[in-house]
Each structure stands twice: as C-alpha cells, then as structure tokens.
N, C-alpha and C positions, 0 to 999 in steps of 0.2 A: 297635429302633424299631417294625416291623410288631408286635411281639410287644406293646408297650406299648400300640399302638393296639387290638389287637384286643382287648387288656381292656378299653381305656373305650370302644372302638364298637362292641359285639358285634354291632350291626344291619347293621354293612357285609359283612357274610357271610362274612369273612376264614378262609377253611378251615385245619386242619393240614396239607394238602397245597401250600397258597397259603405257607406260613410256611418249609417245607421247599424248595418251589422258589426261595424269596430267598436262605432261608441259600444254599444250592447256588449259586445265581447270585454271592452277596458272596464269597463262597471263591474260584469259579473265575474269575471277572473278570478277572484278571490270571496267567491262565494263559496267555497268546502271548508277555510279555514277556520280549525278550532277556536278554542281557547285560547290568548295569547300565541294565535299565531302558529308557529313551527313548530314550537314547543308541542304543541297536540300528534301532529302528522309525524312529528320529527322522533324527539326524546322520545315521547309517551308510545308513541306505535311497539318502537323498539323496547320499552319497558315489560308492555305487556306481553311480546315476545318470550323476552326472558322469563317474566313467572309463568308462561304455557297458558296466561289467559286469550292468546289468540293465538291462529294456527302459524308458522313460520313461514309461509306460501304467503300469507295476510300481505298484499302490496299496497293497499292502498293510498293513494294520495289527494292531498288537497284541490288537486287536478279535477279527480273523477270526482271527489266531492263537491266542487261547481256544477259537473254537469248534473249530478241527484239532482241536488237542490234545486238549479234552472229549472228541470223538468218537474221535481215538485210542487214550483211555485208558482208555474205554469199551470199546474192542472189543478192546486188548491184555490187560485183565485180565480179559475175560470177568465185565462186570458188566452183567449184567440189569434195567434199571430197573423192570422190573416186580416183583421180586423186592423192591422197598422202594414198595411200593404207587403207584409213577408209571406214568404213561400217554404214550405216544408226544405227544399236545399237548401233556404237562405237559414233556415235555423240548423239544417247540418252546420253551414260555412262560421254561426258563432260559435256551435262548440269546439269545431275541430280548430277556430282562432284560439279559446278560451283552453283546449287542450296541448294545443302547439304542434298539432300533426294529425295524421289520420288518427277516428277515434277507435279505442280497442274494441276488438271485437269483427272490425270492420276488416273490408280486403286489404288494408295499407296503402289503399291510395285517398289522396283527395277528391272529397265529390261535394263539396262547397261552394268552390271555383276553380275547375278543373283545369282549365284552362291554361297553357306552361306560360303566357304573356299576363298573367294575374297570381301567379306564384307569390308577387311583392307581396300582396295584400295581406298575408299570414304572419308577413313580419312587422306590424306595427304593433302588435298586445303581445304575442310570444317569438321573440325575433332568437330564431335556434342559430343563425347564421354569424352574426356578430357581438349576439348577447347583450348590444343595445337597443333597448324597443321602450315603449312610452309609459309600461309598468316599471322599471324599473329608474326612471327619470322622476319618474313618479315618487316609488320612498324614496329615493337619494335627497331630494329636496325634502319631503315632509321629516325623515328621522333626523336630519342634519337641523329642521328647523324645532323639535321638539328636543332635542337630546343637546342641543348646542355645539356638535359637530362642526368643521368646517367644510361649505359645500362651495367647491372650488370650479365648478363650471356652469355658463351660462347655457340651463335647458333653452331659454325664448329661444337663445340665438342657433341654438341646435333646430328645433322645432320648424325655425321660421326658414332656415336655411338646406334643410332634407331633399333631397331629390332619390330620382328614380332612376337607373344607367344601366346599364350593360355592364354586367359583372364578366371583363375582358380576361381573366382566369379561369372561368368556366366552359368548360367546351362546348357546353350547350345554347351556350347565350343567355345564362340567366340572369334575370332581372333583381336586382337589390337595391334596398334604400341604402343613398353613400350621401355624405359630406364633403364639402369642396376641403381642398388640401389645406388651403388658408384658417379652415377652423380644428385641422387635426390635433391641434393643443389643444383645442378644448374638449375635444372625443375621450383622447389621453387621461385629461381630467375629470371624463365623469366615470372613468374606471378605478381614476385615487380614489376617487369620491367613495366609490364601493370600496375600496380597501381599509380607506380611513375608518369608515364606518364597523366595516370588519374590527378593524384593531382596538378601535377606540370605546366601542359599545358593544357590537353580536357576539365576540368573543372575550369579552371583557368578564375577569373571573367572579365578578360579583354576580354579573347579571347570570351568567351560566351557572351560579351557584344555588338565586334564584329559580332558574328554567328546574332544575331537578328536586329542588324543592318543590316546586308544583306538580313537579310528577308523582313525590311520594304522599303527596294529599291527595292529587286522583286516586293511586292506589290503594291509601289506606282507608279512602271516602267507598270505593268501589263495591264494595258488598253491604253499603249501608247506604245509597241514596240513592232514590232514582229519576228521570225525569222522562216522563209520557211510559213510566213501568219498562223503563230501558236502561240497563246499568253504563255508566262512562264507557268500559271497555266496549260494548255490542253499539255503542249508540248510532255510529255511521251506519248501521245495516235498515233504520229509521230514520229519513230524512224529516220526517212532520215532528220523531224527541231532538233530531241533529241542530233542527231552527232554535230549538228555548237552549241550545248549551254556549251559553259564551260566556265573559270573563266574570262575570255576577254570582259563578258558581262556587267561588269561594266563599263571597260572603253570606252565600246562601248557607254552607256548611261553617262556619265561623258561627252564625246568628242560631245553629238549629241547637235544639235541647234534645238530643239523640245520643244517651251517653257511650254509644258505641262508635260516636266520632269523635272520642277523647284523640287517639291517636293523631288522625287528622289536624285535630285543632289543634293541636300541642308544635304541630310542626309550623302550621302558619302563625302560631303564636310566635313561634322562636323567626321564620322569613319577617315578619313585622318587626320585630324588636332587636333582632340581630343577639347571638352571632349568626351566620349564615354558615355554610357547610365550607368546613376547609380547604382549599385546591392544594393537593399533592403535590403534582407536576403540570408543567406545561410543555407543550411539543411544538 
C-alpha cells in the first residue's frame, strides 16, 4: 500500500527509508504473540489474574511483547541497524508504528516522524483512525482462506487504489489514508469480512471452547514445566524463554513422562477427542 502511494503521490515525500521502516513494522507487529494467538495475551493473562498468579496491575500486551522481543533480537543476533542505513529515531518510528502510538513510558508524543504532514505514515500497520490498515487486510484474507470463510472484498483493489487527502473533518488538516467513494462497498465489505469472521470462527463456541481448554493445560502444566527455568505464567518477563514458547508446547506436555502432568494431559486428551467444554450461554 505505502509503495503504491508513493507512486501516485511522489509529493508526500514518502522516503525509501519511510517504506523500509513500515515493511519492518508489518513483519514484526505480531512478534509478542503467544501461543495460539490471543488466547495467551487474552484468556490466559486474565486466567492467571484470577488464581493471584500475577498481579492485577499485570497489563501487558502482545504490543509491548513485539517491542521485547524486537529489541531482544536485536541484541541476540548482534544486528546493527545502522548497518541497513536506519538511525536510532528510525527504529523509534518502527516501534511506535508496531505499537500504534507514542511508546509507554515515553512523553506521549511522537518522535518517529514528528512531523504533523507525516502523521499518515502510522496508519498503514496500526491504523487507530479507521481500523483499516494492512494488518488486518492481512488476516481477513489469510483466516478466510484457511478456515473457509467468505472473504468478501477485494484487498488488491483496496491496496492499489489508497491515497493520501486531507481529512476535511479535522480542524487541523490532518492527513489520512482514504478511498475513492466508488470503492466504499468494498471498505463496507472488508468490515463484514471482520464480522463474518467473528461470527463464523473467533466466537464460534467450539473454537472458544477450545481457547479455554488451552488455558487450563497452561494452568495445570504451570508448576510442572519449564522453558529457559521460566514457568508459562512469568515467561514474558524473559524474552530469550518468551522465543522457545509457541504452539509445540502442548505437545511438548502431551509427549512428557512427568506424571504430574496427568492433569494437564487428561484435558488435552479430552480437547483432542471431544467432548469439549460445554457453552452455558451466549450474549
């Protein structure tokens, strides 16, 4: 999308430096997510809330878990960003893209691309303004093409057709990525697209039935396995155990002869072979 704009608006001043820190940002965006996903950040944070295995202040998200591990991965592989012609703001400007605003801790302003005529630039990986940006164009097509969904808008024609305008509601004159009106049915449809997808799979009672299933095998794996000598619940406070935990951790506890993960296993026995946990109600 940047790349398509910056052919038809050469005058927004859209640098090869500005194009390399979005790619960089769209990449690593979803570098803090756990195990399957939300299910870690989401269900599970709040799981361990409730049994008082972390503290209730515990905020964190998959957000700041990009920026760890960027910076982890940075300094474990000994990669110099200067060495690929970026500047210490230019690696401000991919987290605060990859975090979708000033980063905490920070004054709350941007110091990326400070600049109020490069304001767009934030909204192509985390677009807070219209909530369509090129991450989420992103799964709507890939979940629609693994789950069998219907993905009812055309991203090319979105992508190829994006421009840059004066957002005329704004008092400021701010700058946002728009679509010509002729393709507003397709805008319309890549927000069914996210609903459908909603309906049909993310809230769908099997799969949520699933999701909390895997919560209570983290919790009942949780005093009994560890990975880099870091338990599930603390792992995010270690980005170098955060890297080896991903979805292989079931069958890591599935395969282990650890008869203290009877519990554990007993539950992914019963998610494997069904039945699954009942739904009560739905709202």
């Amino acid at each position: 999308m940047v790349a398509s704009i910056r052919v038809h608006q050469p005058w927004l001043g859209i640098t090869d430096t500005d194009v390399l820190c979005i790619k960089i940002a769209g990449l690593c965006h979803d570098l803090g997510h756990g195990p399957f996903s939300h299910v870690f950040d989401g269900i599970f944070i709040k799981t361990l809330k409730r049994h008082k295995l972390i503290s209730d202040t515990f905020n964190w998200t998959h957000e700041q878990g990009s920026l760890d591990m960027l910076d982890h991965l940075l300094v474990s592989n000994h990669i110099s960003i200067e060495e690929y012609g970026l500047s210490r703001q230019d690696l401000t400007f991919i987290k605060e893209l990859i975090y979708g605003g000033p980063l905490p801790g920070s004054d709350g302003v941007l110091h990326g691309r400070p600049a109020s005529n490069q304001r767009f630039l934030y909204d192509f990986v985390n677009n807070a303004q219209s909530g369509l940006d090129v991450d989420k164009l992103d799964y709507f097509m890939r979940d629609a093409l693994h789950t069998g969904a219907k993905a009812s808008c055309d991203v090319d024609l979105l992508i190829r057709n994006a421009r840059v305008l004066v957002d005329r509601d704004d008092k400021h004159g701010k700058m946002a990525i728009c679509f010509p009106e002729k393709l507003s049915g397709q805008v319309m449809q890549a927000f069914h697209t996210r609903f459908d997808l909603h309906q049909s799979v993310y809230q769908h009672k099997a799969i949520r039935a699933i999701e909390y299933m895997i919560c209570d095998v983290f919790l009942a794996a949780n005093d009994h396995i560890k990975i880099k000598d870091k338990k599930i619940s603390d792992i995010v406070t270690s980005m170098s155990a955060y890297q080896h935990l991903d979805d292989r951790v079931l069958a890591r506890i599935q395969e282990s002869d650890n008869l203290e993960l009877a519990e554990a296993k007993s539950i992914l026995n019963r998610m494997f072979t069904k039945p699954y946990y009942e739904c009560r109600s739905c709202t």
